[in-house]
CHARMM-style PDB file with segment names, atoms N, HN, CA, C and O in Angstrom:
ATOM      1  N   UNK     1       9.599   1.937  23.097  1.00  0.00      PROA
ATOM      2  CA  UNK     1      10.500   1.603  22.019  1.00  0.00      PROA
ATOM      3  C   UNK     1      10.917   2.917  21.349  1.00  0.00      PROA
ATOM      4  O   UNK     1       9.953   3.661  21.167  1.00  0.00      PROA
ATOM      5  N   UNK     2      11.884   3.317  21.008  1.00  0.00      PROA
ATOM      6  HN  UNK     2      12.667   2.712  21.155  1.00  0.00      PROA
ATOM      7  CA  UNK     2      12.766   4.645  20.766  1.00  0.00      PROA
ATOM      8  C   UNK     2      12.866   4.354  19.163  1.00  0.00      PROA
ATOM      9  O   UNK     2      12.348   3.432  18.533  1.00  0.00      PROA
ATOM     10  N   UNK     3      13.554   5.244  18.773  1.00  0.00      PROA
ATOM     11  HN  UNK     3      13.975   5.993  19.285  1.00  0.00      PROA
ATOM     12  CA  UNK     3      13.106   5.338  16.812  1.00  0.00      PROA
ATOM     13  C   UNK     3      14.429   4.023  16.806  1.00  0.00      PROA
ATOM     14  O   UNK     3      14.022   2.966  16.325  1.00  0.00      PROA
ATOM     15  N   UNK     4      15.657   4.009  17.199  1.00  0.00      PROA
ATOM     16  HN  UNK     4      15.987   4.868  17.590  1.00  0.00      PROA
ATOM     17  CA  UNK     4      16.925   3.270  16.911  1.00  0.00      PROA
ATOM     18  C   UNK     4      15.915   1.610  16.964  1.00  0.00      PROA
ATOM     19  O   UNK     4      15.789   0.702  16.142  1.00  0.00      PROA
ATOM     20  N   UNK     5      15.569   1.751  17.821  1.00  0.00      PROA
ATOM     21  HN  UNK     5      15.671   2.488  18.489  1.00  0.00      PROA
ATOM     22  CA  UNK     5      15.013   0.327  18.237  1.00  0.00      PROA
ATOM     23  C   UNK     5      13.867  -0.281  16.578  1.00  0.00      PROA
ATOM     24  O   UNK     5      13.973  -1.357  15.990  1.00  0.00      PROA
ATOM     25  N   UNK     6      12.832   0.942  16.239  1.00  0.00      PROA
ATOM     26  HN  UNK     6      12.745   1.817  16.716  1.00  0.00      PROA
ATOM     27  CA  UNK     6      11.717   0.539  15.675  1.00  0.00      PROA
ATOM     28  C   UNK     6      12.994   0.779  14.183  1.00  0.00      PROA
ATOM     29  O   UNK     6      12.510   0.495  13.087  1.00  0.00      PROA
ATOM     30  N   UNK     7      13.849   1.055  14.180  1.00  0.00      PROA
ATOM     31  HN  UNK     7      14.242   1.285  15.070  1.00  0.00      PROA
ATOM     32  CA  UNK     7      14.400   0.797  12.550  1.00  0.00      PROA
ATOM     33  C   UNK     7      15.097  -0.299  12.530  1.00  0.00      PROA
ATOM     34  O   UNK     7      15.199  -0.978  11.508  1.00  0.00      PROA
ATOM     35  N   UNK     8      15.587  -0.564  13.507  1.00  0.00      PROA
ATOM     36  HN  UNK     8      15.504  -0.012  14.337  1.00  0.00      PROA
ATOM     37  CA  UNK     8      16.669  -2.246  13.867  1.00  0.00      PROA
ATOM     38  C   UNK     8      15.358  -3.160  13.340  1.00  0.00      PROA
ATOM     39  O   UNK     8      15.309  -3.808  12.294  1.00  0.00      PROA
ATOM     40  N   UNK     9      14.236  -3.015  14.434  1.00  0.00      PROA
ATOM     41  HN  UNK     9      14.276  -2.488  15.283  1.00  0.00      PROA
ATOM     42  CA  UNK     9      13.132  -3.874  13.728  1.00  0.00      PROA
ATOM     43  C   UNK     9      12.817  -4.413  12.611  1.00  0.00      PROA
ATOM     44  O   UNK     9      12.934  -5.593  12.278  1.00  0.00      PROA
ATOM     45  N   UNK    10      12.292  -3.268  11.853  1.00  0.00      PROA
ATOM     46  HN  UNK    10      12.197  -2.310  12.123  1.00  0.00      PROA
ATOM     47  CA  UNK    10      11.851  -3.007  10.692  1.00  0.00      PROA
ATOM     48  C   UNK    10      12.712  -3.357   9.546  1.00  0.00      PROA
ATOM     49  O   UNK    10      12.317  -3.688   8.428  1.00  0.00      PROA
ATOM     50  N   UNK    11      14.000  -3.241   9.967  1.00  0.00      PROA
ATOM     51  HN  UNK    11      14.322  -2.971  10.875  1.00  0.00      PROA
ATOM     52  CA  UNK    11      15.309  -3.653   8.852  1.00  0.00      PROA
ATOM     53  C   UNK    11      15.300  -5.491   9.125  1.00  0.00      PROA
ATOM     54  O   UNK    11      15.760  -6.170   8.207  1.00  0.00      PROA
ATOM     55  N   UNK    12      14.860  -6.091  10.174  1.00  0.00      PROA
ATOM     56  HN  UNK    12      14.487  -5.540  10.920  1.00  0.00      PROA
ATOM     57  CA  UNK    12      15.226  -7.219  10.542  1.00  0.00      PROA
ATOM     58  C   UNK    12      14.025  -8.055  10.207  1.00  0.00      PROA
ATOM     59  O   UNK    12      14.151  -9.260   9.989  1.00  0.00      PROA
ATOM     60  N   UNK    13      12.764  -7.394  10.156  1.00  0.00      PROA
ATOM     61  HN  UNK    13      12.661  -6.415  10.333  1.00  0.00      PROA
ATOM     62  CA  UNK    13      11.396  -7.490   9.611  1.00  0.00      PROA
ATOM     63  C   UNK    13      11.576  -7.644   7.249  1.00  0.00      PROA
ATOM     64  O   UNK    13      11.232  -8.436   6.372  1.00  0.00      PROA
ATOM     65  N   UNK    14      12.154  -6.595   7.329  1.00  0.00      PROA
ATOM     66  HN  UNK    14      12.434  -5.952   8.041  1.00  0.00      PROA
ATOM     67  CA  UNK    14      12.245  -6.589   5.541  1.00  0.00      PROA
ATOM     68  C   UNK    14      13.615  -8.309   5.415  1.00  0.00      PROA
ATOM     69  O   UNK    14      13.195  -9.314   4.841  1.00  0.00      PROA
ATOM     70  N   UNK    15      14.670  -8.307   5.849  1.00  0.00      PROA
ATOM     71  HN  UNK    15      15.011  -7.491   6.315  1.00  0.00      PROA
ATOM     72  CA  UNK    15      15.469  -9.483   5.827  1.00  0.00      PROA
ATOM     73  C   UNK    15      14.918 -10.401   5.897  1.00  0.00      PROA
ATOM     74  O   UNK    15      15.072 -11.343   5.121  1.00  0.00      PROA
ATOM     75  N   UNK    16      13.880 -10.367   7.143  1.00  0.00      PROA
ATOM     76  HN  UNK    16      13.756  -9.601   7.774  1.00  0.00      PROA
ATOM     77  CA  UNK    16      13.228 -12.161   7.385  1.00  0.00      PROA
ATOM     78  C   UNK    16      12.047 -12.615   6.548  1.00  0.00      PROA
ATOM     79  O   UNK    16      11.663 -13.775   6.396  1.00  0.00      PROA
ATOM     80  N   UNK    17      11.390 -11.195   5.884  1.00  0.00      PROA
ATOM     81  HN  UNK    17      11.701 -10.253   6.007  1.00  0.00      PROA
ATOM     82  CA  UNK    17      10.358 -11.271   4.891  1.00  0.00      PROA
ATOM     83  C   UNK    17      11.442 -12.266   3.706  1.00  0.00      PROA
ATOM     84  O   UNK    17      11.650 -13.417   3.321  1.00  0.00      PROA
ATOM     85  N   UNK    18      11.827 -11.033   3.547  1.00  0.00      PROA
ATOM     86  HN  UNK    18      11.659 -10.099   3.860  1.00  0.00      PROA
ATOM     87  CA  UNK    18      13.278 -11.428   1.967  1.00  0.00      PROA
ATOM     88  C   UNK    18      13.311 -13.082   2.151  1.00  0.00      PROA
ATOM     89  O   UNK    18      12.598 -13.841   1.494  1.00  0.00      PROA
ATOM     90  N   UNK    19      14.091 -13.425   2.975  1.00  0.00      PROA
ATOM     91  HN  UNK    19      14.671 -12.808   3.508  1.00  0.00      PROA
ATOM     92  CA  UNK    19      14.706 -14.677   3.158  1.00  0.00      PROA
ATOM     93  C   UNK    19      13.416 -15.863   2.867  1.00  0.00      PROA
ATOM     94  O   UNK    19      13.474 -16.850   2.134  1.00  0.00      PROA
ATOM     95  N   UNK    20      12.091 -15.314   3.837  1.00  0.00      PROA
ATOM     96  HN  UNK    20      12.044 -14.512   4.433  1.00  0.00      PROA
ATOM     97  CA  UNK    20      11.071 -16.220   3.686  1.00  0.00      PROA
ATOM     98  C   UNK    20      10.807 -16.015   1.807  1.00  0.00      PROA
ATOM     99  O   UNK    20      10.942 -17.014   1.100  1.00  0.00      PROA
ATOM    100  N   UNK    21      10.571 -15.152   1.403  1.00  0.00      PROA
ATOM    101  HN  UNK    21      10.460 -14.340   1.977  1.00  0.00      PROA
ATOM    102  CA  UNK    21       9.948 -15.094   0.158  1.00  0.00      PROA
ATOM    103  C   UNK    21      11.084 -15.624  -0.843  1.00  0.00      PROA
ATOM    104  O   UNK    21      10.635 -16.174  -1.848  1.00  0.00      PROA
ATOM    105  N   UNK    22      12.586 -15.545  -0.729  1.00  0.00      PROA
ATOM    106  HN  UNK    22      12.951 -15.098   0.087  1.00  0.00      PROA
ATOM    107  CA  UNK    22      13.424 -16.342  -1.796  1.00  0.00      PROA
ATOM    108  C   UNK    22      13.179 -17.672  -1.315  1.00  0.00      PROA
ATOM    109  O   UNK    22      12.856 -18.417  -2.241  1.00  0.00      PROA
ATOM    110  N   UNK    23      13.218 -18.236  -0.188  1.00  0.00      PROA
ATOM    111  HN  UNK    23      13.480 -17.631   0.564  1.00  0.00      PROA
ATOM    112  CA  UNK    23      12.945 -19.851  -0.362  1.00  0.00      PROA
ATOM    113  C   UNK    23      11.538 -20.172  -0.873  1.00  0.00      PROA
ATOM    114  O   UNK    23      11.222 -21.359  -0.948  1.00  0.00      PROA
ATOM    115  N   UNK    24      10.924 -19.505  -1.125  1.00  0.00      PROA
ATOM    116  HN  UNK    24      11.181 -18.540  -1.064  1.00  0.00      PROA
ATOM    117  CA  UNK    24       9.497 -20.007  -1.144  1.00  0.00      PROA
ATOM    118  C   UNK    24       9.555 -19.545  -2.877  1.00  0.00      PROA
ATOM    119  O   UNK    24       8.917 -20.443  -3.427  1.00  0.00      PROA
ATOM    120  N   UNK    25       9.883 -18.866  -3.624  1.00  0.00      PROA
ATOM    121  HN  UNK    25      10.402 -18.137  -3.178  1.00  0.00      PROA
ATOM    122  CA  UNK    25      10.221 -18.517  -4.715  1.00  0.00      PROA
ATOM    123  C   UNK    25      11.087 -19.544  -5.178  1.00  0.00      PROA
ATOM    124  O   UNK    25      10.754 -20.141  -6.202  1.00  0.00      PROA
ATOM    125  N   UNK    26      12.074 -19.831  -4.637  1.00  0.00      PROA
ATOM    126  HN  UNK    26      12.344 -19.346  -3.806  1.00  0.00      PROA
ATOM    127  CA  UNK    26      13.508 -20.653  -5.190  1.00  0.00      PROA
ATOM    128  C   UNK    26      12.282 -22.447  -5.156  1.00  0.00      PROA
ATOM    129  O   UNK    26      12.286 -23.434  -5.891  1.00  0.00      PROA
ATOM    130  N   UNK    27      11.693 -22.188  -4.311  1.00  0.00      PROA
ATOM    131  HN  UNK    27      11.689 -21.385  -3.714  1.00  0.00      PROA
ATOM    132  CA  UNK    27      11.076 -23.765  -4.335  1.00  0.00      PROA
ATOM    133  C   UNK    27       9.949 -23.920  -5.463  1.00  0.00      PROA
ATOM    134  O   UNK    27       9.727 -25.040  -5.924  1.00  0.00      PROA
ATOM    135  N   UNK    28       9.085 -22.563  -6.004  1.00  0.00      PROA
ATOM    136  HN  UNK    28       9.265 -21.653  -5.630  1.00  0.00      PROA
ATOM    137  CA  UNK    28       8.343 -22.768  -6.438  1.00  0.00      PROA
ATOM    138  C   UNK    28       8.659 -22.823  -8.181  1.00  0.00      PROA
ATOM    139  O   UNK    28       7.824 -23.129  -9.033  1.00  0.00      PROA
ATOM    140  N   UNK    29       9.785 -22.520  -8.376  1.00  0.00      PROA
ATOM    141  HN  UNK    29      10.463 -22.271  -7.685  1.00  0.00      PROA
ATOM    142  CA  UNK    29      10.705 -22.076  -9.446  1.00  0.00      PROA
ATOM    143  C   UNK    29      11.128 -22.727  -9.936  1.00  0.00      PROA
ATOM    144  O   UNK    29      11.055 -22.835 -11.160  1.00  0.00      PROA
ATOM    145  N   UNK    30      12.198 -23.948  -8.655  1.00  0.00      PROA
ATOM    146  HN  UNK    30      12.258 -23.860  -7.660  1.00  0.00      PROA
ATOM    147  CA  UNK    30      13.431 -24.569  -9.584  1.00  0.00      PROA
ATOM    148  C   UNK    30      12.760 -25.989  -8.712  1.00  0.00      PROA
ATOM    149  O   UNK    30      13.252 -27.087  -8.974  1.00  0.00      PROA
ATOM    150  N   UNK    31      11.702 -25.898  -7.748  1.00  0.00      PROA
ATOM    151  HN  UNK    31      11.303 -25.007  -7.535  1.00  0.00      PROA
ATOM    152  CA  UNK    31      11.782 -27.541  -7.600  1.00  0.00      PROA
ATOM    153  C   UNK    31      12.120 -27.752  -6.298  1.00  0.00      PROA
ATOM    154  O   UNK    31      13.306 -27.466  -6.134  1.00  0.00      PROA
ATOM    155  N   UNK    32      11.479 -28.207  -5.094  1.00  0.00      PROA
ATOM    156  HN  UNK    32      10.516 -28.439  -5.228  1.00  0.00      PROA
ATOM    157  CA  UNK    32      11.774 -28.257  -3.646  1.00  0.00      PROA
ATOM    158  C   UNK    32      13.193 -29.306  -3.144  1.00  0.00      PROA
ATOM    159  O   UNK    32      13.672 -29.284  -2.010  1.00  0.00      PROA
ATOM    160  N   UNK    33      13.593 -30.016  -4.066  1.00  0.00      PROA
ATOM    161  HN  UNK    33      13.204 -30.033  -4.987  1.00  0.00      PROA
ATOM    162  CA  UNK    33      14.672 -30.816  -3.782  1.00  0.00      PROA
ATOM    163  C   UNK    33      15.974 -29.810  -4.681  1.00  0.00      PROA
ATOM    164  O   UNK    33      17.124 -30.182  -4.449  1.00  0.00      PROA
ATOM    165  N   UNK    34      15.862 -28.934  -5.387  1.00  0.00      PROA
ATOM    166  HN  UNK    34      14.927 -28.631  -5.576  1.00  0.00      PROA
ATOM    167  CA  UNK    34      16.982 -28.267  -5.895  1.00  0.00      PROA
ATOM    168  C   UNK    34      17.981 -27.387  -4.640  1.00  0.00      PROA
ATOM    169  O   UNK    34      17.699 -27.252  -3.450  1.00  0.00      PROA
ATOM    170  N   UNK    35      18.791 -27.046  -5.129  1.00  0.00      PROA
ATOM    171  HN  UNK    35      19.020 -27.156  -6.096  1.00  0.00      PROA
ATOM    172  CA  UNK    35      19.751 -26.276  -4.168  1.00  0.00      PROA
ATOM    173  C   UNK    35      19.124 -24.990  -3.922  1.00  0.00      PROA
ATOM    174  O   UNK    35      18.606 -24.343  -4.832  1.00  0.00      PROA
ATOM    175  N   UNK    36      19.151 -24.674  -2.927  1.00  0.00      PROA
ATOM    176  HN  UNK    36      19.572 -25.200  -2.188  1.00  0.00      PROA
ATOM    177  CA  UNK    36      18.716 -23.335  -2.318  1.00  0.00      PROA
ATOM    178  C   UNK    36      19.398 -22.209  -2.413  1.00  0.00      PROA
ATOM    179  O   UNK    36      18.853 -21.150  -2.102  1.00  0.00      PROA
ATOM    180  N   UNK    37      20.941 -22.254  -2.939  1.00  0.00      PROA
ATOM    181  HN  UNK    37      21.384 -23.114  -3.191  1.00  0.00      PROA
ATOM    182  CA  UNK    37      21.558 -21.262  -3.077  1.00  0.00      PROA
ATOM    183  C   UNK    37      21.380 -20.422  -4.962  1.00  0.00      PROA
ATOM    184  O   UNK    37      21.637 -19.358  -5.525  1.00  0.00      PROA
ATOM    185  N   UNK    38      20.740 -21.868  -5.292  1.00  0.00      PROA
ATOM    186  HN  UNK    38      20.531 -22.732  -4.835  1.00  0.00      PROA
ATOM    187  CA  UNK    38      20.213 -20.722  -6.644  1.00  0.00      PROA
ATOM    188  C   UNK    38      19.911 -19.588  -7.134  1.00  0.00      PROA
ATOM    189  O   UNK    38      20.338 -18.724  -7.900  1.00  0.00      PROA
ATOM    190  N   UNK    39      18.571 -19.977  -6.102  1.00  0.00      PROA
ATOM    191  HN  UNK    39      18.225 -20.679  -5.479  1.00  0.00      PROA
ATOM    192  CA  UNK    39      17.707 -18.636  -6.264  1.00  0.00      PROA
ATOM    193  C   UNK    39      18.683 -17.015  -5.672  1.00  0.00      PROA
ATOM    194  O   UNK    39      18.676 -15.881  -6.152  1.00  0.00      PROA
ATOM    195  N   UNK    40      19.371 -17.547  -4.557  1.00  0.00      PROA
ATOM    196  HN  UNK    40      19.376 -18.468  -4.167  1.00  0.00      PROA
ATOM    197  CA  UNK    40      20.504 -16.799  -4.023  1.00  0.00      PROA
ATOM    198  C   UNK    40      21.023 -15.935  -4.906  1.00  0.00      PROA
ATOM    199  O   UNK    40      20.982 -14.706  -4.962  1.00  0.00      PROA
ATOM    200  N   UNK    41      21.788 -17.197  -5.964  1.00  0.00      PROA
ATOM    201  HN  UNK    41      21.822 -18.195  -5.918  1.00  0.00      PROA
ATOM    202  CA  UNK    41      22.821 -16.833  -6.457  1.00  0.00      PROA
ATOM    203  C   UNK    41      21.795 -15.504  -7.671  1.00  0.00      PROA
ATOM    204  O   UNK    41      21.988 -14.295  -7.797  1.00  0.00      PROA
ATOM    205  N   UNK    42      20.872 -16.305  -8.277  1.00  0.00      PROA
ATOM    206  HN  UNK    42      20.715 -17.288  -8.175  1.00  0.00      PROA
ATOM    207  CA  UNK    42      20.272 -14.829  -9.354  1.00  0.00      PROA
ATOM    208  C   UNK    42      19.871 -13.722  -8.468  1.00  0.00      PROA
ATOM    209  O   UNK    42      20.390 -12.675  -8.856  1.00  0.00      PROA
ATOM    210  N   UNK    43      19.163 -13.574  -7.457  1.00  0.00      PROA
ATOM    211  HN  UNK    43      18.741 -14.424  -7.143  1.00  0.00      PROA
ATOM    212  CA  UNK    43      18.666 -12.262  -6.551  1.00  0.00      PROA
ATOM    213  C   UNK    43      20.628 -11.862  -6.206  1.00  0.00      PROA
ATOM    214  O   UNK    43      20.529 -10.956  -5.379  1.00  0.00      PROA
ATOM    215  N   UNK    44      21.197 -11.948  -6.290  1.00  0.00      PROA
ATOM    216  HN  UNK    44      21.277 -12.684  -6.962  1.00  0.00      PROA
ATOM    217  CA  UNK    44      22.549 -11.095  -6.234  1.00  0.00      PROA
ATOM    218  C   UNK    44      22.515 -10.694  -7.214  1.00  0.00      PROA
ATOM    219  O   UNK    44      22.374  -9.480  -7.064  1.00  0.00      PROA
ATOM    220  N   UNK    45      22.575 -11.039  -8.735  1.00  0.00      PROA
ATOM    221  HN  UNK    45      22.690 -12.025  -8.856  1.00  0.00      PROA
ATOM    222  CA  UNK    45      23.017 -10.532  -9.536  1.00  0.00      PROA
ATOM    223  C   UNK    45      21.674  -9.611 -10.891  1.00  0.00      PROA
ATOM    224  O   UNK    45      21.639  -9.149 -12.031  1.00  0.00      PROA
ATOM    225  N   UNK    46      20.998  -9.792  -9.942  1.00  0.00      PROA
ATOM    226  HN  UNK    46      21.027 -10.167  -9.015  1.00  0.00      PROA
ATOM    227  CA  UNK    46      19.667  -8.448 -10.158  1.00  0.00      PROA
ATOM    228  C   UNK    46      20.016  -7.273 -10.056  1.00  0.00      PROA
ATOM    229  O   UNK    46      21.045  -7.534  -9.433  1.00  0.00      PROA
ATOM    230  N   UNK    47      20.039  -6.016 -10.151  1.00  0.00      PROA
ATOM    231  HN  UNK    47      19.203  -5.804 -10.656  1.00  0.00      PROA
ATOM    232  CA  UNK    47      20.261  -5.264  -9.580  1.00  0.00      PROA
ATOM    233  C   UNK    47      19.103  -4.340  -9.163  1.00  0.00      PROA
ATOM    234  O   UNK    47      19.229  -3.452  -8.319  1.00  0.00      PROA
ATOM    235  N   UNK    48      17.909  -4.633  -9.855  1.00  0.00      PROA
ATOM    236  HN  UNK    48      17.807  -5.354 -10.541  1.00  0.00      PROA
ATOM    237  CA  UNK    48      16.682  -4.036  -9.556  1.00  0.00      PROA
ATOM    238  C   UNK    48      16.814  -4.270  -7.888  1.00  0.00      PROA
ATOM    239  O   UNK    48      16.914  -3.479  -6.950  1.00  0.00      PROA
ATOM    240  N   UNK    49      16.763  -5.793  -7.981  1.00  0.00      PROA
ATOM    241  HN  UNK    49      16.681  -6.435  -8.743  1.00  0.00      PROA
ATOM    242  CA  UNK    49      16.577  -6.044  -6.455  1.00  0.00      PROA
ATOM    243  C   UNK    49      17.135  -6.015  -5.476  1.00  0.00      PROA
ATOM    244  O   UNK    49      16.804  -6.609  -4.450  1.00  0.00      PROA
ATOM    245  N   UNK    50      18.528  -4.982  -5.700  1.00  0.00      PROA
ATOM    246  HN  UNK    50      18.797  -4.499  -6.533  1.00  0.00      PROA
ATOM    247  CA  UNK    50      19.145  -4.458  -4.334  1.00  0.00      PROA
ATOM    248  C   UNK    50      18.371  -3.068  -4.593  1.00  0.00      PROA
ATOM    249  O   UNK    50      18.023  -2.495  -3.561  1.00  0.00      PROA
ATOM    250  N   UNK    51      18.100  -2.539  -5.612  1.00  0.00      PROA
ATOM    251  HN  UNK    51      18.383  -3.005  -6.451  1.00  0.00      PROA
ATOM    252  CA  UNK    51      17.263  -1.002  -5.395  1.00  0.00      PROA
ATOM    253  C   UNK    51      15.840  -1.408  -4.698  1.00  0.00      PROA
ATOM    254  O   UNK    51      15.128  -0.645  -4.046  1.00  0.00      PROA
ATOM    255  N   UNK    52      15.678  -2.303  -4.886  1.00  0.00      PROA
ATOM    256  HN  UNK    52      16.256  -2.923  -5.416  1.00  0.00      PROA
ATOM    257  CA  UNK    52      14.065  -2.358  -4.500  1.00  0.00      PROA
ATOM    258  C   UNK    52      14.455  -2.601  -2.514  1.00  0.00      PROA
ATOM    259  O   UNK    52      13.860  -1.967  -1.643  1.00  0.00      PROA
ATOM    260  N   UNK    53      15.322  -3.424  -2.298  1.00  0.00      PROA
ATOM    261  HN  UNK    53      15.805  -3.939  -3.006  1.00  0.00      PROA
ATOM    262  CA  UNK    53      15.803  -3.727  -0.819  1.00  0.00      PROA
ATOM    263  C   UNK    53      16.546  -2.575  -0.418  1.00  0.00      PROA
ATOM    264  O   UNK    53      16.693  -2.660   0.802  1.00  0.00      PROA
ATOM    265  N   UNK    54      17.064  -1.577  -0.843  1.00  0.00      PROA
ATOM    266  HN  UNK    54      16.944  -1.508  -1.833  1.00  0.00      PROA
ATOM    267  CA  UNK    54      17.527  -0.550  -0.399  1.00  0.00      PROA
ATOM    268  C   UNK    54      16.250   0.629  -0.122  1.00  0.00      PROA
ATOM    269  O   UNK    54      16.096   1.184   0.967  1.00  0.00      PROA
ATOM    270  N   UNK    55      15.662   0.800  -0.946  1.00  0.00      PROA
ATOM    271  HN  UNK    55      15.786   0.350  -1.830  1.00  0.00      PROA
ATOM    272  CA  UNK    55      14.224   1.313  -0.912  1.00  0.00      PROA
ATOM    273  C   UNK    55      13.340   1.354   0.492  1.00  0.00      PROA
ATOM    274  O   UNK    55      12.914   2.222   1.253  1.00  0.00      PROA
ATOM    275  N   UNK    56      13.308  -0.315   0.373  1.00  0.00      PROA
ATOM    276  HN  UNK    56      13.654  -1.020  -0.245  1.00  0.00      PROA
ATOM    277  CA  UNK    56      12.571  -0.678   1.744  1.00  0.00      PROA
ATOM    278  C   UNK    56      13.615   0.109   2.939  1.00  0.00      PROA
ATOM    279  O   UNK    56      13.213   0.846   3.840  1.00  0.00      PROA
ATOM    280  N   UNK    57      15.057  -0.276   2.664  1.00  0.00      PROA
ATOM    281  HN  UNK    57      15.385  -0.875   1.932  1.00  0.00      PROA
ATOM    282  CA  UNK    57      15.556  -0.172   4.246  1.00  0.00      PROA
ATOM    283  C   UNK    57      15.574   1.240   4.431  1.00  0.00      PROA
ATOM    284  O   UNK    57      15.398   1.607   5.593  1.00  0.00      PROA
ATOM    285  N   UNK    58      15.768   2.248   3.441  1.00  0.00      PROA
ATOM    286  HN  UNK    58      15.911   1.949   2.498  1.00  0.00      PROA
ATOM    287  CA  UNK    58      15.287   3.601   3.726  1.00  0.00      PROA
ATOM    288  C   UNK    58      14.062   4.215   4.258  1.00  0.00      PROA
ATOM    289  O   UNK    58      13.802   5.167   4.994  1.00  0.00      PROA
ATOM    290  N   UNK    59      13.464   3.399   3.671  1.00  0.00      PROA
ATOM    291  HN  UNK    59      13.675   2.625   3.073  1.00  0.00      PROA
ATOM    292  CA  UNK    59      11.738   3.644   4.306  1.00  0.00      PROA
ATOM    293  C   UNK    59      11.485   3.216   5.386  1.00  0.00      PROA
ATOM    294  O   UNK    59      10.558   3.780   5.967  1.00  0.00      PROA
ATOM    295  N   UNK    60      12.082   2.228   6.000  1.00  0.00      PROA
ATOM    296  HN  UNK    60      12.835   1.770   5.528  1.00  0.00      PROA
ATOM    297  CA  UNK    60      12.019   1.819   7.117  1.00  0.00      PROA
ATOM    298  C   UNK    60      12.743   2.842   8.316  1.00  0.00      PROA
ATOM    299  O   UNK    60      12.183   3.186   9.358  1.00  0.00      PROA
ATOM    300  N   UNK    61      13.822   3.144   7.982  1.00  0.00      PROA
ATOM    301  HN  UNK    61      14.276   2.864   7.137  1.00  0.00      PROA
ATOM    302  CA  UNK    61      14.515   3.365   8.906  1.00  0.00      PROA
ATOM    303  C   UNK    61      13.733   5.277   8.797  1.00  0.00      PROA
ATOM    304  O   UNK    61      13.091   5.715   9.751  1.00  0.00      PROA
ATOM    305  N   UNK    62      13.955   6.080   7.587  1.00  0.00      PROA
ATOM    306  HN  UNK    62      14.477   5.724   6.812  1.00  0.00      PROA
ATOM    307  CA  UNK    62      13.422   7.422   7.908  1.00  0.00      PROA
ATOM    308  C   UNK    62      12.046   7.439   8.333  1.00  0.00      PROA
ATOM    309  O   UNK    62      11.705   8.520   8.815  1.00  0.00      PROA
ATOM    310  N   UNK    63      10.911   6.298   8.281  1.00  0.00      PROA
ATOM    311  HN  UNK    63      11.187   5.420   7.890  1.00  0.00      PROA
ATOM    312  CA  UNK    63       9.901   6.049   9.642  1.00  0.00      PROA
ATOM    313  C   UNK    63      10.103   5.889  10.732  1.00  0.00      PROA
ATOM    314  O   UNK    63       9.381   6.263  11.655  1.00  0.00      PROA
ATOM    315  N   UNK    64      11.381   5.158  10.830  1.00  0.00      PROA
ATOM    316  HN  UNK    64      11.968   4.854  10.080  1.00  0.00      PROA
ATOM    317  CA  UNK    64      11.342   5.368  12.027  1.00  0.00      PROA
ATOM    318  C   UNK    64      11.781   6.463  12.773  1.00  0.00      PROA
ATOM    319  O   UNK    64      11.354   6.732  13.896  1.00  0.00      PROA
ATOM    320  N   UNK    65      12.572   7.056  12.207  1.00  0.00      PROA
ATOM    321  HN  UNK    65      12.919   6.838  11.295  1.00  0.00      PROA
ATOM    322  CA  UNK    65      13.062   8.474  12.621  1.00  0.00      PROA
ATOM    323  C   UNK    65      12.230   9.857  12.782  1.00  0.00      PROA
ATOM    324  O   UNK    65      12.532  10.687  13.640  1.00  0.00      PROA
ATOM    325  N   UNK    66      11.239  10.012  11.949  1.00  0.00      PROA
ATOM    326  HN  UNK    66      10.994   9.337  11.252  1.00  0.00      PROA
ATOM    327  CA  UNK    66      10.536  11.308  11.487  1.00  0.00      PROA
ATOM    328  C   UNK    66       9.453  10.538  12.713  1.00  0.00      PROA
ATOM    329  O   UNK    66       8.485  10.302  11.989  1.00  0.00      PROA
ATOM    330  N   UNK    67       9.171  10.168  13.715  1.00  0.00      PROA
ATOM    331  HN  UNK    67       9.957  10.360  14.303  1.00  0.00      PROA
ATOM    332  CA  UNK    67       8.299  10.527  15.050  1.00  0.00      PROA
ATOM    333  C   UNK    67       8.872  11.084  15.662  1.00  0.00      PROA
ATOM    334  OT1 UNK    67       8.423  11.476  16.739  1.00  0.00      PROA
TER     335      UNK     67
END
């Protein structure tokens, strides 16, 4: 596996984390029968939490690079 490969990963690894942890947040929050695009809609308009997801994808990807 070549560095391009282990950062595609790792970026696709932090997304599927993300995705698992807002539904599981959005359910524990607003209620398992509520709309799912809720929780959506506030994690957009965070802005911590595109620094905190930008963070990760940097870290991910200059690991994978610096071997």
């Amino acid at each position: 596996m070549d560095s391009s490969d282990r950062a595609l990963l790792g970026v696709a690894g932090i997304v599927g984390a993300l995705v698992v942890a807002i539904a599981f947040a959005g359910g524990v929050l607003f209620g398992f029968g509520e709309s799912a695009a809720r929780p959506i809609r506030l994690l957009a308009v965070e802005p911590l939490t595109w620094i905190v997801i930008a963070a990760l994808v940097v870290a991910v990807v200059g690991n994978a690079y610096i071997d």
